[in-house]
N, CA, C and O atoms as a DFTB+ gen file, in Angstrom:
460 C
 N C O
     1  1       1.392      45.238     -34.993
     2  2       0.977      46.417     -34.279
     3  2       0.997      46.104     -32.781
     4  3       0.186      45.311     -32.302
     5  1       1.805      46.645     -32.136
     6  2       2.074      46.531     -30.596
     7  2       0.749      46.971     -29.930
     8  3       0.013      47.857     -30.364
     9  1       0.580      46.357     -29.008
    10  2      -0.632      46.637     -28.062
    11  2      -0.379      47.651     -27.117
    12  3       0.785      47.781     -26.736
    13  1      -1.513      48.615     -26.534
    14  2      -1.224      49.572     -25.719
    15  2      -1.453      48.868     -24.553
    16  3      -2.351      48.027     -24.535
    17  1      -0.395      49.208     -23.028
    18  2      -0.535      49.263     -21.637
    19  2      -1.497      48.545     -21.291
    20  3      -1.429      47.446     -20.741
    21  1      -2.734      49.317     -21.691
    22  2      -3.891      49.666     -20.843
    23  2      -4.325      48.342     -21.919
    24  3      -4.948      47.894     -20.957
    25  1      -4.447      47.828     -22.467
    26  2      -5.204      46.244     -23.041
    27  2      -4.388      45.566     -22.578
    28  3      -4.902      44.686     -21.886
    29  1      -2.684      45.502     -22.629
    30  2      -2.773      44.480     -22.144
    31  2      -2.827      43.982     -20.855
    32  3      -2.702      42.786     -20.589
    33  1      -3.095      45.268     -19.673
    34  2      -3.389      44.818     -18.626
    35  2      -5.088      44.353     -18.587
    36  3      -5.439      43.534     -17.738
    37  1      -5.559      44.620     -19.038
    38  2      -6.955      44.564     -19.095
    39  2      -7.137      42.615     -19.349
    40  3      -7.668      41.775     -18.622
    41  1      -6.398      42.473     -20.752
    42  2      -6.778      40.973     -21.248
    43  2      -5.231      39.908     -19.943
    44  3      -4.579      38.877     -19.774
    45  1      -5.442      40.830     -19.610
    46  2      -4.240      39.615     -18.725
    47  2      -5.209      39.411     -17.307
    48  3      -5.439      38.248     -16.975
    49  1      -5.824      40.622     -16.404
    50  2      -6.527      40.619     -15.573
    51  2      -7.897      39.529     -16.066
    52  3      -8.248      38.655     -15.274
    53  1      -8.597      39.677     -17.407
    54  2      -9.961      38.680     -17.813
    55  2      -8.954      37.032     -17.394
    56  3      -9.178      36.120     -16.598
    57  1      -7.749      37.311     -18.460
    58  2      -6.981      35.784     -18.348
    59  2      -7.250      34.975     -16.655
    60  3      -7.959      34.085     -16.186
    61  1      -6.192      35.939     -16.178
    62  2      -6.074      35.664     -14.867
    63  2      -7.364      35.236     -13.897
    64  3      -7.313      34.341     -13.053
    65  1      -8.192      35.821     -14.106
    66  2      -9.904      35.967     -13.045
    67  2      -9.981      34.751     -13.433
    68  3      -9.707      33.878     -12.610
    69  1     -10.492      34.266     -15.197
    70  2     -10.693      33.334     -15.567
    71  2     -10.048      31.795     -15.165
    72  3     -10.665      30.751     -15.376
    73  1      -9.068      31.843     -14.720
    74  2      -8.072      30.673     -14.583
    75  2      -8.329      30.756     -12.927
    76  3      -8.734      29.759     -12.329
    77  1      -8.051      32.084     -12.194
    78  2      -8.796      31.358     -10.702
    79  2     -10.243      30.788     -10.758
    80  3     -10.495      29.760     -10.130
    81  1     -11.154      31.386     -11.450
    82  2     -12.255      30.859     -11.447
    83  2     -12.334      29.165     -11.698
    84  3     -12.846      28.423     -10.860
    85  1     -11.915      28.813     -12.616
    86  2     -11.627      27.501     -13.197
    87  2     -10.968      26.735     -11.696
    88  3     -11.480      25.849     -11.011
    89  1     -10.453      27.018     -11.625
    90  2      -9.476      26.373     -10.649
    91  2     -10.105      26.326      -9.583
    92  3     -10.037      25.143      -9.250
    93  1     -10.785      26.974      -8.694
    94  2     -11.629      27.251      -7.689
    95  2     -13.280      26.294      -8.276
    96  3     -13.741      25.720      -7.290
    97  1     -13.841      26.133      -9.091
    98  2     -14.468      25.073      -9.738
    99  2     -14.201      23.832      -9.546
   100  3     -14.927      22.959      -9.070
   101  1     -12.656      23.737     -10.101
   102  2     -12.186      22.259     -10.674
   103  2     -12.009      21.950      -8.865
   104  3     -12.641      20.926      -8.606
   105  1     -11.560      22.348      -8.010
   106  2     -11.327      22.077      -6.395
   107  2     -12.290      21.471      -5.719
   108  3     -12.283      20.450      -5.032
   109  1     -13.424      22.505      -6.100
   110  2     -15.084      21.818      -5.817
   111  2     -15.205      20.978      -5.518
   112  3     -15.240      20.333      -4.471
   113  1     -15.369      20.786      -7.399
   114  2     -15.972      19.521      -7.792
   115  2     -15.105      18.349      -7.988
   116  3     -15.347      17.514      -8.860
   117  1     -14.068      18.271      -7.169
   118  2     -12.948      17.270      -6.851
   119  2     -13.375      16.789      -5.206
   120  3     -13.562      15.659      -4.755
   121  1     -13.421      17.736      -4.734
   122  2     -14.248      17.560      -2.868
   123  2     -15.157      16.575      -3.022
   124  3     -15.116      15.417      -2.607
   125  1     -16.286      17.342      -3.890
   126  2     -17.329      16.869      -3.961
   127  2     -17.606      15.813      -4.618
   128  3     -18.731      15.315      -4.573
   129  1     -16.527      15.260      -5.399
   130  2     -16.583      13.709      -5.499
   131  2     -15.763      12.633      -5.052
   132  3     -15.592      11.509      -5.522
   133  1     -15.131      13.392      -3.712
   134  2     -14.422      12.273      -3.473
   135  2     -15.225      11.292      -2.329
   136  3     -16.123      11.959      -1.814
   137  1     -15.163       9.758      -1.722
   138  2     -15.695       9.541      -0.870
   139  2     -15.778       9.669       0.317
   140  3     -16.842       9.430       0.888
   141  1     -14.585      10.110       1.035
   142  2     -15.322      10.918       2.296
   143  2     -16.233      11.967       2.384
   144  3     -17.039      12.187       3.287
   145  1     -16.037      12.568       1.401
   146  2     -17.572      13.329       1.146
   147  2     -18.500      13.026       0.725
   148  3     -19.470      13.706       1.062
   149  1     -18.725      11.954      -0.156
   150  2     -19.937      11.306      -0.310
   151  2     -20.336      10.382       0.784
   152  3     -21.519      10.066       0.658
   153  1     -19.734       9.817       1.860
   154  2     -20.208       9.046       2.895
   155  2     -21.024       9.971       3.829
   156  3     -22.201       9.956       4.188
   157  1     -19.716      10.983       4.159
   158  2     -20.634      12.014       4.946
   159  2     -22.080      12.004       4.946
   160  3     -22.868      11.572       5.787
   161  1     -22.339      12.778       3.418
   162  2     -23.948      12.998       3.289
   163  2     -24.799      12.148       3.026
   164  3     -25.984      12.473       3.100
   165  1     -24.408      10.745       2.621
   166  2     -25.042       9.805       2.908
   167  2     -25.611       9.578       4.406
   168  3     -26.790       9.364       4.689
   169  1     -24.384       9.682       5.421
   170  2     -25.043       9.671       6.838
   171  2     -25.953      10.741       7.031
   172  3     -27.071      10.558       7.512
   173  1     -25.552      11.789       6.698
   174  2     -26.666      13.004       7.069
   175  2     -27.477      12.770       6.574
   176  3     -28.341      13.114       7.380
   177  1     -28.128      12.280       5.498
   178  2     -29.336      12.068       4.755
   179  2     -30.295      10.992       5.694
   180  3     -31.511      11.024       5.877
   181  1     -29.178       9.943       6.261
   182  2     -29.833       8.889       7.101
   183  2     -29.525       9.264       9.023
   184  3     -29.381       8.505       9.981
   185  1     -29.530      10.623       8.913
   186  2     -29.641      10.834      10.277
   187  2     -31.287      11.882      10.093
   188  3     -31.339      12.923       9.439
   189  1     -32.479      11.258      10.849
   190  2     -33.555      12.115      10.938
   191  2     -33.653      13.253      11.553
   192  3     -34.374      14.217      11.296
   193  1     -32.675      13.047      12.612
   194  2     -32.703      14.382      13.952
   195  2     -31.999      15.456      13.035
   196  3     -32.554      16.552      13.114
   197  1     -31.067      15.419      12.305
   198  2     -30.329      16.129      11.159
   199  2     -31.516      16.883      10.376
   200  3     -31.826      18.040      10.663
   201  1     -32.216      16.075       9.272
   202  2     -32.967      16.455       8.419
   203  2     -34.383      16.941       9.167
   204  3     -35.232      17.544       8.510
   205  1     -34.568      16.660      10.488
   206  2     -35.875      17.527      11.450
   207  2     -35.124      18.565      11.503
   208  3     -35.658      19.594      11.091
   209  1     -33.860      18.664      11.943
   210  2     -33.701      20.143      12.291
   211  2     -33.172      21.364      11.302
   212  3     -33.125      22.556      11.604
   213  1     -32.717      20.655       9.818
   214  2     -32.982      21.441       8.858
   215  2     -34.042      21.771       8.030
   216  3     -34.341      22.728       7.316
   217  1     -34.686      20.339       8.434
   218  2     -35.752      20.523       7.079
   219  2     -35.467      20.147       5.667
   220  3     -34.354      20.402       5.206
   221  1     -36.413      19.537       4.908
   222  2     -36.020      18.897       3.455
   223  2     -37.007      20.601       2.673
   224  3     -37.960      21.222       3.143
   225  1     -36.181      20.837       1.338
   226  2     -35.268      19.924       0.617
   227  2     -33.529      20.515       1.319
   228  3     -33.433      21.704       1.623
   229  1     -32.553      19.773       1.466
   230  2     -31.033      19.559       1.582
   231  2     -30.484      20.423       0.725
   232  3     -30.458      20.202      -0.486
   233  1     -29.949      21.587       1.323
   234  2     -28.969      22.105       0.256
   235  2     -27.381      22.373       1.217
   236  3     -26.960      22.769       2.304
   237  1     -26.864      21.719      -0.368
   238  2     -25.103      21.324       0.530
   239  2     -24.720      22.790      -0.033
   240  3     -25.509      23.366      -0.781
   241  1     -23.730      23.267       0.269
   242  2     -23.047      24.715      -0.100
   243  2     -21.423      24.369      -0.157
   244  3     -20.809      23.485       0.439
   245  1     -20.868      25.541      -1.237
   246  2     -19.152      24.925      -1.071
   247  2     -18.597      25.257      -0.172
   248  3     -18.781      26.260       0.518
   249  1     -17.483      24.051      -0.029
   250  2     -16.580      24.548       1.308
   251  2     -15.852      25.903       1.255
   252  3     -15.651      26.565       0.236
   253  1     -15.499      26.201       2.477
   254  2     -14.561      27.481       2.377
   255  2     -13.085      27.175       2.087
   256  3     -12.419      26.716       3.015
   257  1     -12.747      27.294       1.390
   258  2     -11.338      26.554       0.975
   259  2     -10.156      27.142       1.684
   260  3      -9.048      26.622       1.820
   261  1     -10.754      28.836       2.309
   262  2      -9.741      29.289       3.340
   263  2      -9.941      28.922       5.373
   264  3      -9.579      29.502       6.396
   265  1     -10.657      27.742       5.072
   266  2     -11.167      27.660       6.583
   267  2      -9.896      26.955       7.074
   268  3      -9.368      26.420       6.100
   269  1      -9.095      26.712       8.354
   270  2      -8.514      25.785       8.678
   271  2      -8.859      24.962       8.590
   272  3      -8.201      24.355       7.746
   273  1     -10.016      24.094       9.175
   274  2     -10.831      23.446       9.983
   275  2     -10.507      21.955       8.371
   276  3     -10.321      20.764       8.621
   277  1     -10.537      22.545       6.937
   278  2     -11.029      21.576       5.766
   279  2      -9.138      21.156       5.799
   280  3      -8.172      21.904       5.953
   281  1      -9.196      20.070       5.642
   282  2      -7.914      19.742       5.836
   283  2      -7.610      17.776       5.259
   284  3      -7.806      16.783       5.960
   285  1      -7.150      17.814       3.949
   286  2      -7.012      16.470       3.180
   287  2      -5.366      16.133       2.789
   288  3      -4.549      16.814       2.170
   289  1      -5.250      14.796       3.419
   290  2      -3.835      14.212       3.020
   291  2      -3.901      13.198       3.018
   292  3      -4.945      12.667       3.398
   293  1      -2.837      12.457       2.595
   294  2      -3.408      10.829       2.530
   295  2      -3.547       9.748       3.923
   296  3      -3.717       8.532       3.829
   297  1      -3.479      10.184       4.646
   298  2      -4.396       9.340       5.594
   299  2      -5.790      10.118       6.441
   300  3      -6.860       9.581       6.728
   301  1      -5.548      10.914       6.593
   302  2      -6.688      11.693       7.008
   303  2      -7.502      12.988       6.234
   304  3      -6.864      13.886       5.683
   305  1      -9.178      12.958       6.272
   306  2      -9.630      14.039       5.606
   307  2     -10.407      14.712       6.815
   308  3     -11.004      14.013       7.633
   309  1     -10.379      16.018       6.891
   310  2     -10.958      16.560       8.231
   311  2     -11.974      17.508       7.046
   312  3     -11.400      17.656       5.967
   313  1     -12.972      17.959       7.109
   314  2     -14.211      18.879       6.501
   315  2     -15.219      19.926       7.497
   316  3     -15.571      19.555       8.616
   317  1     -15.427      20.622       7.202
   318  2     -16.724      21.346       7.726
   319  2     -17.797      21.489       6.573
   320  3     -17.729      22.618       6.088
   321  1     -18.591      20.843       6.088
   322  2     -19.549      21.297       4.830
   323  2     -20.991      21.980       4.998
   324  3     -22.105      21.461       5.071
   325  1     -20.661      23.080       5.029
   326  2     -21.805      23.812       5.213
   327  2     -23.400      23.014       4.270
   328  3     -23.658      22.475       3.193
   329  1     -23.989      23.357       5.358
   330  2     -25.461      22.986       4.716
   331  2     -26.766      23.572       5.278
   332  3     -26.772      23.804       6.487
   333  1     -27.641      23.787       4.714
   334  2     -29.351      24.503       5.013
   335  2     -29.882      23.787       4.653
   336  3     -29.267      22.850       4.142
   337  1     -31.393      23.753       4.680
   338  2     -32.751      23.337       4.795
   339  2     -33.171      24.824       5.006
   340  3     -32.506      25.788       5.385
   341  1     -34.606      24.703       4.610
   342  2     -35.423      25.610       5.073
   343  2     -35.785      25.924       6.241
   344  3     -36.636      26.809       6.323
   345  1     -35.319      25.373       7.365
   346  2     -35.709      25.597       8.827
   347  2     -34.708      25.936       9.716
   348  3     -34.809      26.348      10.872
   349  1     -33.538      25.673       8.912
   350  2     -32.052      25.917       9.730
   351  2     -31.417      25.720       8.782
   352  3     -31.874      25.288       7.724
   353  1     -29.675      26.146       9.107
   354  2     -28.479      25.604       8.361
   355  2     -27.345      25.470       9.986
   356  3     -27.358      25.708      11.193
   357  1     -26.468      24.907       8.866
   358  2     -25.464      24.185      10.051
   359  2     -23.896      23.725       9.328
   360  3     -23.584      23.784       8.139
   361  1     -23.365      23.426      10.080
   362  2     -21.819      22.718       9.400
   363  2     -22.178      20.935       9.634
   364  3     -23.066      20.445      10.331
   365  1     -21.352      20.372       8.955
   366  2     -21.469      18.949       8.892
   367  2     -19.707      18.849       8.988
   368  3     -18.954      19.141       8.059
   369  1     -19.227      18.303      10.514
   370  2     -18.426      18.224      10.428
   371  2     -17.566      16.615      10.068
   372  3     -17.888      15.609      10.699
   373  1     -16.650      16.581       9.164
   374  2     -16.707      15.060       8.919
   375  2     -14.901      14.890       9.099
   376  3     -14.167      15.742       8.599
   377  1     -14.387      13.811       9.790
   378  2     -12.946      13.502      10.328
   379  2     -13.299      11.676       9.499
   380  3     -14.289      10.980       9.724
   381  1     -12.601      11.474       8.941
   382  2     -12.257      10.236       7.955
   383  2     -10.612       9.660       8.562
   384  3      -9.928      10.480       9.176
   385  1     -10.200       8.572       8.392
   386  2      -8.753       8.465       8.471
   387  2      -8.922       7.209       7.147
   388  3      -9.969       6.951       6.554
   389  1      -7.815       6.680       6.964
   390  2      -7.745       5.299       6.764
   391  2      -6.061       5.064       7.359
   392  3      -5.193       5.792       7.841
   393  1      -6.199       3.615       7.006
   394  2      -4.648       3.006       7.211
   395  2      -3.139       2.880       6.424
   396  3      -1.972       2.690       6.765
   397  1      -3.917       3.112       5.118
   398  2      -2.883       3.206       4.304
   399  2      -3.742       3.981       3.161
   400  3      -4.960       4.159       3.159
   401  1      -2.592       4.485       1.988
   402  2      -3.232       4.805       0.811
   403  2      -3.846       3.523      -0.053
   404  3      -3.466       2.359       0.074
   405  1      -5.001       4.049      -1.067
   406  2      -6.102       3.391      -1.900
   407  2      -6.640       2.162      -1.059
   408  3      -6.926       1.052      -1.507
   409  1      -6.725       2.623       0.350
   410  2      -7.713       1.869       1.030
   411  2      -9.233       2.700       1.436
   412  3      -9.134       3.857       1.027
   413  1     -10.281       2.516       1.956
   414  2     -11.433       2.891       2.161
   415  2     -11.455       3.703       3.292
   416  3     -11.181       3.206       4.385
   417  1     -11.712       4.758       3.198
   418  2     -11.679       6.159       4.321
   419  2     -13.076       5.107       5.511
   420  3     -13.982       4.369       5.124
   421  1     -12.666       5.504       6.999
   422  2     -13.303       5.421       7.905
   423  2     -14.047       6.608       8.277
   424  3     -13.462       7.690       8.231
   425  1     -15.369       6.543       8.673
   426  2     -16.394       7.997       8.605
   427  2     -16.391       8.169      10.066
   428  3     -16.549       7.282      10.904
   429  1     -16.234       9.152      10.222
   430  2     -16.895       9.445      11.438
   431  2     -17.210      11.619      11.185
   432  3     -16.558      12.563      10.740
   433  1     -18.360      11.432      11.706
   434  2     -19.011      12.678      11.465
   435  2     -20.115      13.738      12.467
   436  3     -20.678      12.928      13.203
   437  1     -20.505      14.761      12.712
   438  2     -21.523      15.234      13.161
   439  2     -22.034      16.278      12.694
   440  3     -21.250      17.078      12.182
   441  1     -23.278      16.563      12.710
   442  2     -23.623      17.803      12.259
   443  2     -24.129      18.892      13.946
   444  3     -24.625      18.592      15.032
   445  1     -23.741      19.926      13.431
   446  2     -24.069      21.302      14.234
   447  2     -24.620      22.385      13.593
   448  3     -24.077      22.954      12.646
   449  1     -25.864      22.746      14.155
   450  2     -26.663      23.774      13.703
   451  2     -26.032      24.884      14.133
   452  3     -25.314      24.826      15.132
   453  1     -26.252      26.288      13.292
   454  2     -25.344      27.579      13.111
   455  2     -26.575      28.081      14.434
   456  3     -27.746      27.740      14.602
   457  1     -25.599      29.096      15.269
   458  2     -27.078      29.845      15.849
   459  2     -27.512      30.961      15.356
   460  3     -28.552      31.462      15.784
């Protein structure tokens, strides 16, 4: 029994949403475990003037994946990672290089409060 039009645009649109969704997930949580991003917030965690001017508890937020600014290849990772506290939020901007591939990213980072 052939399907009408109107379902199968319907189950192709759920398909489709579903698979950007996934994908927009799986991107995340690929960022978010790689180590220039985990160094980052390690420094921010151990910068006080940072955590005075947000305030604990730390909440990281996802990147904008359409920003220029987030930008990863194999020698350099450039980021903006948005983040709040209860007293402020701000970008955490983080520029990494290394020298070659499967060597250890170099940190260098700052954070800026939003006005």
């Amino acid at each position: 029994m052939p399907w009408s039009l109107g379902k199968l645009v319907f189950y192709s649109s759920v398909v489709a949403s579903g698979t950007c969704t996934l994908t927009y997930y799986l991107i995340q949580k690929a960022f978010s475990k790689a180590s220039y991003y985990q160094q980052a917030l390690e420094q921010l965690h151990g910068h006080p003037e940072a955590l005075e001017a947000l305030g604990t508890p730390l909440n990281v937020h996802y990147l904008r994946l359409t920003d220029k600014y987030n930008f990863v290849d194999i020698a350099e990772a450039q980021l903006k990672i948005p983040v709040s506290g209860p007293k402020s939020e701000g970008h955490l901007h983080v520029i990494s290089s290394r020298n070659a591939p499967f060597q250890r990213y170099q940190q260098g980072g700052t954070f800026r409060r939003s006005s």
